[in-house]
C-alpha positions in Angstrom: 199.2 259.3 75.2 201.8 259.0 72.5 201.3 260.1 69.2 201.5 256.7 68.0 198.7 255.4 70.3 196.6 257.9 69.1 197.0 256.8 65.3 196.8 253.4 66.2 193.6 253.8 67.9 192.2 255.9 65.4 193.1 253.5 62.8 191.9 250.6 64.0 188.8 252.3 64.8 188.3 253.3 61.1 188.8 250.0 60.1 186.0 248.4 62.1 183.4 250.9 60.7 184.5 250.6 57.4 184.4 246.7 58.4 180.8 247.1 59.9 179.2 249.1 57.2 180.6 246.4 54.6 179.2 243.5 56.3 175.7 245.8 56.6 175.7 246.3 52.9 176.7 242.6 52.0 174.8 241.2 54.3 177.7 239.7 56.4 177.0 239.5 60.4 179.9 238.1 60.8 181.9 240.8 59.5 179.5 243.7 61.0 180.4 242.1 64.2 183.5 242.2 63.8 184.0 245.7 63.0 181.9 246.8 65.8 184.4 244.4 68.1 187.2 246.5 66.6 185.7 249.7 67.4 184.9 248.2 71.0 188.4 247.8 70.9 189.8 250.7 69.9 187.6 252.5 72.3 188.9 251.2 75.6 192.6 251.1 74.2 191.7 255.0 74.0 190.1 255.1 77.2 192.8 253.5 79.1 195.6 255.7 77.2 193.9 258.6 78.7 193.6 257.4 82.6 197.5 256.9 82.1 197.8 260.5 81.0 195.6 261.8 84.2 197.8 259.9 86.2 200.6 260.9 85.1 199.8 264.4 84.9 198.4 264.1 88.8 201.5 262.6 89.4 203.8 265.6 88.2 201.9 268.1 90.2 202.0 266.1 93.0 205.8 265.9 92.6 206.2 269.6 91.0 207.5 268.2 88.0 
């Protein structure tokens, strides 16, 4: 997984529990929802970066690269 991935997945993780906990303190389900969605998110976009990496890496020994 690229560094980049990472950041991005980290970021947009931050951002939906910053988004959740505001919409828990203003009352907004909406907005709570939507942070938890982005965390959702985030989560599987992490998840699949990491089954790409096990590939590959099963990959290289496989080849002896």
């Amino acid at each position: 997984m690229g560094l980049d991935d990472k950041i991005s997945n980290k970021t947009e993780d931050l951002g939906g529990k910053a988004k959740e906990a505001t919409g828990s303190v203003t009352g907004n389900k909406d907005l709570k929802n939507e942070g938890k969605g982005d965390q959702v998110s985030a989560s599987v976009k992490d998840g699949a970066e990491k089954v790409k990496d096990a590939a590959s890496n099963i990959k290289d020994k496989l080849t002896g690269h």
